[in-house]
C-alpha positions in Angstrom: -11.5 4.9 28.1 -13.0 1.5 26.4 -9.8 -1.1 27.1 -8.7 -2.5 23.8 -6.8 -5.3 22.2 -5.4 -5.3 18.9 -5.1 -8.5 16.9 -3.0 -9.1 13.6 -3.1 -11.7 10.9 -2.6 -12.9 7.2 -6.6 -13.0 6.6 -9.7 -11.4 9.1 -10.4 -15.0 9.8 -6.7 -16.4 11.1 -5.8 -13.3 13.5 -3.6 -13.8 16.5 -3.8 -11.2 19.5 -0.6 -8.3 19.4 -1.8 -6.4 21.9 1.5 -7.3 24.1 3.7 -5.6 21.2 1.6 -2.2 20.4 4.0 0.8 21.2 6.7 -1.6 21.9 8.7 -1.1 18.4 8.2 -4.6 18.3 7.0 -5.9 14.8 4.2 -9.2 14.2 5.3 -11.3 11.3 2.7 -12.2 8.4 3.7 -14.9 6.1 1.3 -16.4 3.7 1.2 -17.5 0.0 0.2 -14.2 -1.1 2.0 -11.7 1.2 5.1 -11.9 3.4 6.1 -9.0 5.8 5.7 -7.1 9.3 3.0 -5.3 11.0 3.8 -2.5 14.0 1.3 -0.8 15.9 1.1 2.5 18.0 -1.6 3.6 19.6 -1.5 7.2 21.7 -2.6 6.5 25.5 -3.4 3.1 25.0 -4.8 0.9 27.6 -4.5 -2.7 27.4 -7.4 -5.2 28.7 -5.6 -5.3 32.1 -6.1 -1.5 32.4 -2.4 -0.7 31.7 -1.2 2.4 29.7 1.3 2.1 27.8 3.2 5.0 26.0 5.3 5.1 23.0 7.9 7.7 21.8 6.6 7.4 18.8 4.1 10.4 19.4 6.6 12.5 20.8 8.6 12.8 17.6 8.3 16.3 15.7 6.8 14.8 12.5 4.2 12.8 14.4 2.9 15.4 16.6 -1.3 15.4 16.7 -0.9 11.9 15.8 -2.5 9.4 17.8 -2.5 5.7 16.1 0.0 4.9 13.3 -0.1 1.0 11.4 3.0 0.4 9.8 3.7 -2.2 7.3 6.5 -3.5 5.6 6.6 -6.4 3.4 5.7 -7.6 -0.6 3.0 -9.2 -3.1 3.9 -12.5 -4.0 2.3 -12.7 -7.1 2.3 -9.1 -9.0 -0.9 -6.9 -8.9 -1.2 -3.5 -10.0 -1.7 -1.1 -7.7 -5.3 0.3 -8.7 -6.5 -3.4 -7.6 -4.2 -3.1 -4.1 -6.6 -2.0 -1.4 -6.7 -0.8 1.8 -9.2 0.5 4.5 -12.1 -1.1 6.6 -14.4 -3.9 7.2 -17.4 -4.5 9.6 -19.2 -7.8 10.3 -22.5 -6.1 10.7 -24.6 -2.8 10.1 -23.5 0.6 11.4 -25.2 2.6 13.8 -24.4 6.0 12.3 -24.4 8.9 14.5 -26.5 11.8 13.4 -23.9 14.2 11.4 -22.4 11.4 9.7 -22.0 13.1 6.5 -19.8 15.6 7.9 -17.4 12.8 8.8 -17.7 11.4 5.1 -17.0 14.4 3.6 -14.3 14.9 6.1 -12.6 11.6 4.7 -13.0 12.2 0.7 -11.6 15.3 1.6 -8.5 14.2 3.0 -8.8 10.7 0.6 -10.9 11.6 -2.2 -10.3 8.1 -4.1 -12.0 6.5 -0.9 -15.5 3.9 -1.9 -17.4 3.0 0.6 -21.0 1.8 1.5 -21.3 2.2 5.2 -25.4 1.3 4.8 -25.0 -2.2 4.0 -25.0 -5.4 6.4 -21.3 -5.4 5.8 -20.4 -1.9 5.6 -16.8 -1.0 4.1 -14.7 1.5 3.1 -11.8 1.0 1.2 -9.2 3.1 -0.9 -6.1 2.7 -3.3 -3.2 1.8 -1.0 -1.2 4.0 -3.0 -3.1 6.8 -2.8 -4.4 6.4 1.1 -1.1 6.1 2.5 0.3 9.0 4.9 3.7 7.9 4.1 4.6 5.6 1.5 8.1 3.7 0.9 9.0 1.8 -2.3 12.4 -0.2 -2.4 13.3 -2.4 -5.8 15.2 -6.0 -4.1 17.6 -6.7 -7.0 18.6 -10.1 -5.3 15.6 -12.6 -4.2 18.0 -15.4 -3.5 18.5 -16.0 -0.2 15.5 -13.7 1.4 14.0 -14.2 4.1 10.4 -13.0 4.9 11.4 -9.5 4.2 15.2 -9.2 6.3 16.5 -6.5 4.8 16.0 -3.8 7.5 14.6 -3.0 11.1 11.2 -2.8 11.3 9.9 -0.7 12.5 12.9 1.4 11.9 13.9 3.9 15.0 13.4 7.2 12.5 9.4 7.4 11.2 8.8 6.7 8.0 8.8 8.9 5.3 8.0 8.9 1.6 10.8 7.5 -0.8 9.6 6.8 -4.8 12.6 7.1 -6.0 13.1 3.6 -7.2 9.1 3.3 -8.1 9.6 4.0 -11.8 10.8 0.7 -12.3 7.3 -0.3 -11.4 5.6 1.2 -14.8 4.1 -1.1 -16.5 5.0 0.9 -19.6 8.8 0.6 -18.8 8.1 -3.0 -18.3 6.7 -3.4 -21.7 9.6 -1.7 -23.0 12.9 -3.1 -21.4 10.8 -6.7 -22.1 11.1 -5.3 -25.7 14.1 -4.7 -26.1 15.3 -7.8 -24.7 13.6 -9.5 -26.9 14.7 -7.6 -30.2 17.1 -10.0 -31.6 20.9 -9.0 -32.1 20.2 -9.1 -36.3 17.9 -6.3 -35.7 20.7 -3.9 -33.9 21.4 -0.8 -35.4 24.8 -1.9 -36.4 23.6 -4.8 -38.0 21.4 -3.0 -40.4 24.2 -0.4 -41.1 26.0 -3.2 -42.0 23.7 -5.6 -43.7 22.5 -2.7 -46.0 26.2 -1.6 -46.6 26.8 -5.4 -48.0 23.9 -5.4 -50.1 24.9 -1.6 -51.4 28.0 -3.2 -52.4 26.0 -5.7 -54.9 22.8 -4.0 -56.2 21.8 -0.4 -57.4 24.0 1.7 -55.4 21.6 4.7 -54.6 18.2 3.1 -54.3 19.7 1.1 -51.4 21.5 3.4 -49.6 18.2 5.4 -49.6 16.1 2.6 -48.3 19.5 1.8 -45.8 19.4 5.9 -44.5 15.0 5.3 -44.2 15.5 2.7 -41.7 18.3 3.8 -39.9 16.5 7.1 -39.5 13.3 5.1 -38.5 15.4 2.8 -35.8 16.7 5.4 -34.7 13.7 7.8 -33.8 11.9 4.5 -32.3 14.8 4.5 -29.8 14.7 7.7 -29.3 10.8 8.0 -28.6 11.5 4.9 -26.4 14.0 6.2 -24.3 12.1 10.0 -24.1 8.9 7.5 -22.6 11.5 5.7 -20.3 13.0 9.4 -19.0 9.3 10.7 -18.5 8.0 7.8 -16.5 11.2 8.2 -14.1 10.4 12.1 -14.2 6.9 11.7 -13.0 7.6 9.1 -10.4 9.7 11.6 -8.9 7.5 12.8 -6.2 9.1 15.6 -3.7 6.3 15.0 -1.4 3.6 12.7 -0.2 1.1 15.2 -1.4 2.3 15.0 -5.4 2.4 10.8 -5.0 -1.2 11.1 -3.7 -2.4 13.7 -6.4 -0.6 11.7 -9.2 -1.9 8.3 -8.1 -5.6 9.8 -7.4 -5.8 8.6 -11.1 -7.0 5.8 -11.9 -5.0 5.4 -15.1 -1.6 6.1 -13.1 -2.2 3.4 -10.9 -2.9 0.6 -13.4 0.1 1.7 -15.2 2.0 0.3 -12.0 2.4 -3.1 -11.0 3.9 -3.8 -6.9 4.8 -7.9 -6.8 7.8 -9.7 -5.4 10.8 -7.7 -6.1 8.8 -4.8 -4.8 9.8 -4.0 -0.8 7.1 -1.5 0.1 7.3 0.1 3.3 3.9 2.3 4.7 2.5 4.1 8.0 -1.0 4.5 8.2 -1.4 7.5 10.6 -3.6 10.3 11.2 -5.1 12.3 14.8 -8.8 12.0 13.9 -9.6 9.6 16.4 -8.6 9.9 20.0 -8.2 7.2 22.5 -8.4 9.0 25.5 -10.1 10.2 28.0 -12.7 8.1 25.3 -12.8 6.7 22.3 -14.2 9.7 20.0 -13.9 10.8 16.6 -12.8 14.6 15.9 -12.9 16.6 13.0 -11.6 20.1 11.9 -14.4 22.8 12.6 -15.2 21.7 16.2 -16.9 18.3 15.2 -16.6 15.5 17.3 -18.4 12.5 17.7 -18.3 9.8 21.2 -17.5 6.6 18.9 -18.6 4.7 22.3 -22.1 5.6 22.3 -22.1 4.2 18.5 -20.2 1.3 19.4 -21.5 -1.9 19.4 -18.5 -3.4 20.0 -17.9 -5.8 17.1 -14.6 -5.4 15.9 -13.1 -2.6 13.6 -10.8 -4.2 11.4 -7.9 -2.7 8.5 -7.3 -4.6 5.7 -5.2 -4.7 2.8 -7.2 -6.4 0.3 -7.6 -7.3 -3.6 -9.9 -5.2 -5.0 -13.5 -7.5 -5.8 -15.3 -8.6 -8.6 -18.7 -8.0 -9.6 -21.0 -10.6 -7.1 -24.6 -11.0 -7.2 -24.7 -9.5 -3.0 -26.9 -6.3 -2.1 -24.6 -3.5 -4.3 -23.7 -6.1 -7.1 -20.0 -5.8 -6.0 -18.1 -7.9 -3.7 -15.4 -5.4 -2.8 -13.4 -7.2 -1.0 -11.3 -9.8 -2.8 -8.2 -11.8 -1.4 -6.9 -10.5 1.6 -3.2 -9.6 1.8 -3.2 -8.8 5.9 -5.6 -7.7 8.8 -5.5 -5.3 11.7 -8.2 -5.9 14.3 -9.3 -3.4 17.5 -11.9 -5.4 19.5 -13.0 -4.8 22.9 -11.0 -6.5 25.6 -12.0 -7.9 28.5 -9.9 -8.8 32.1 -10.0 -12.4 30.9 -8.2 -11.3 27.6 -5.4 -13.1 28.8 -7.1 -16.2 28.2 -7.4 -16.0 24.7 -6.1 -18.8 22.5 -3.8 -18.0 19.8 -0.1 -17.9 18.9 1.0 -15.4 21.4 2.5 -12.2 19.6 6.3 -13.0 21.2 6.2 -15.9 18.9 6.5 -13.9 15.9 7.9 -10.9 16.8 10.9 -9.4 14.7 12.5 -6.5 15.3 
């Protein structure tokens, strides 16, 4: 099989080789003014540029069977962004050769990501999707404390159990329930129940009885239904965050409304494994579909690197397709060809920064 090195960075332009840590449960450190957090990689049969083959347990585990590469993040947005303009997928540096029977393979991926945009024709193809929505398996932790943190040292990464879906704390994400608990901080104390109770219980005292206790009961009723109504929204946005399995969390969040109603920024620890058995690694590097479909990838390959990133999503630009779909880029995977003289490259070796 075509030997391989894997590099890892905060933008495609500043990437480091890793290819020493994959399927070591060793973890490459990003740290930049827009992201901060750790990257893992696995890679089934993998065979580094000195023609080694290294092996991972990884692949061996009964929830990762048929797998055969997994990239794992864990980390958070410095600066909040909601999670319809949070990004991930692929980038090229040049034009495609597409194999004949291409459009089986695209078809193939809306099926299994149907929020997935792409232009694969262009003289930078892409494809990118909703991280939210992509993501095999998808972890979302609220950090109630950010004094004293660290570049993301709260737990082992990448832990020694695979990851597995966990929303449970994501409804504190809603924008909706941020609008609201903002609110209600912000309702001054005078405008308390109790304070209108009482205020209209002076005035009753000193003006036409029954006209104002009226008046006092209409906005006591009304304060009190706009509470309620608030706390029913409050209960329902917990209720539908509750996702029992990765499934429901990608159906809900194949919405695009659902996903601008939630914003992922610095108290938000997110936690994700990118993995899937579509593309195998050995005895060759090949693409395989259900149905009996397979494609050898090296015949297509021209060798220029095949790179995951987690992006921004772009504005509208003046290229080839009117958009620019790639906007600032949070981290970057890279597989590029290696070569016996691999060892050569310059760079921050991956030991530097590993974190376990």
């Amino acid at each position: 099989m075509p030997r391989l090195r894997v590099l890892a960075g905060p933008t495609a332009e500043d990437l480091v080789p890793i290819t020493d840590i994959v399927n070591t449960g060793q973890a490459y450190r990003i740290h930049s003014q827009h992201f901060e957090g750790k990257i893992a990689v696995y890679v089934k049969n993998f065979v580094d540029p000195t023609g080694q083959r290294l092996t991972s347990e990884y692949f061996e585990r009964e929830d990762r069977k048929g797998i055969t590469w997994s990239i794992q993040i864990q980390g958070r947005f410095l600066q909040p962004h909601l999670t319809d303009d949070i990004l991930f997928g692929n980038i090229f540096e040049k034009r495609l050769k597409l194999p004949w029977g291409s459009g089986a393979a695209l078809k193939f991926m809306h099926f299994i990501d149907p929020t997935l945009e792409h232009n694969l024709t262009c003289c930078k193809p892409w494809a990118l999707s909703p991280l939210i929505a992509t993501m095999p398996h998808f972890a979302h932790e609220r950090i109630d404390d950010l004094d004293g943190l660290q570049q993301c040292d709260i737990t082992r990464f990448p832990p020694p159990a695979s990851i597995s879906d966990d929303t449970s704390q994501l409804w504190m994400t809603s924008t909706g329930t941020t609008r609201q608990s903002q609110s209600c901080a912000a309702t001054p104390p005078s405008f308390s129940r109790t304070s209108f109770s009482t205020a209209w219980s002076s005035s009753s005292d000193t003006s036409h009885g029954s006209s104002q206790s009226s008046l006092r009961d209409n906005v006591n009723y009304t304060l009190r239904r706009s509470l309620e109504r608030a706390h029913l929204r409050w209960r329902g946005t917990k209720r539908d965050m509750a996702f029992r399995t990765p499934g429901e969390r990608r159906s809900f969040f194949s919405n695009a409304q659902h996903r601008r109603d939630v914003v992922l920024g610095p108290r938000d620890l997110i936690t994700t494994d990118f993995c899937y058995g579509y593309l195998e690694f050995s005895p060759t590097l090949g693409l395989r579909l259900p149905g009996g479909i397979s494609f050898d990838l090296v015949r297509y390959w021209d060798k220029h690197p095949v790179r995951f990133i987690c992006c921004e999503r772009g504005k509208p630009s003046s290229g080839e397709d009117g958009v620019d779909p790639v906007g600032q880029v949070f981290w970057c995977v890279s597989f590029e060809e290696g070569d016996d003289d691999d060892e050569e490259v310059s760079g921050v070796p991956a030991s530097e920064s590993i974190h376990m």
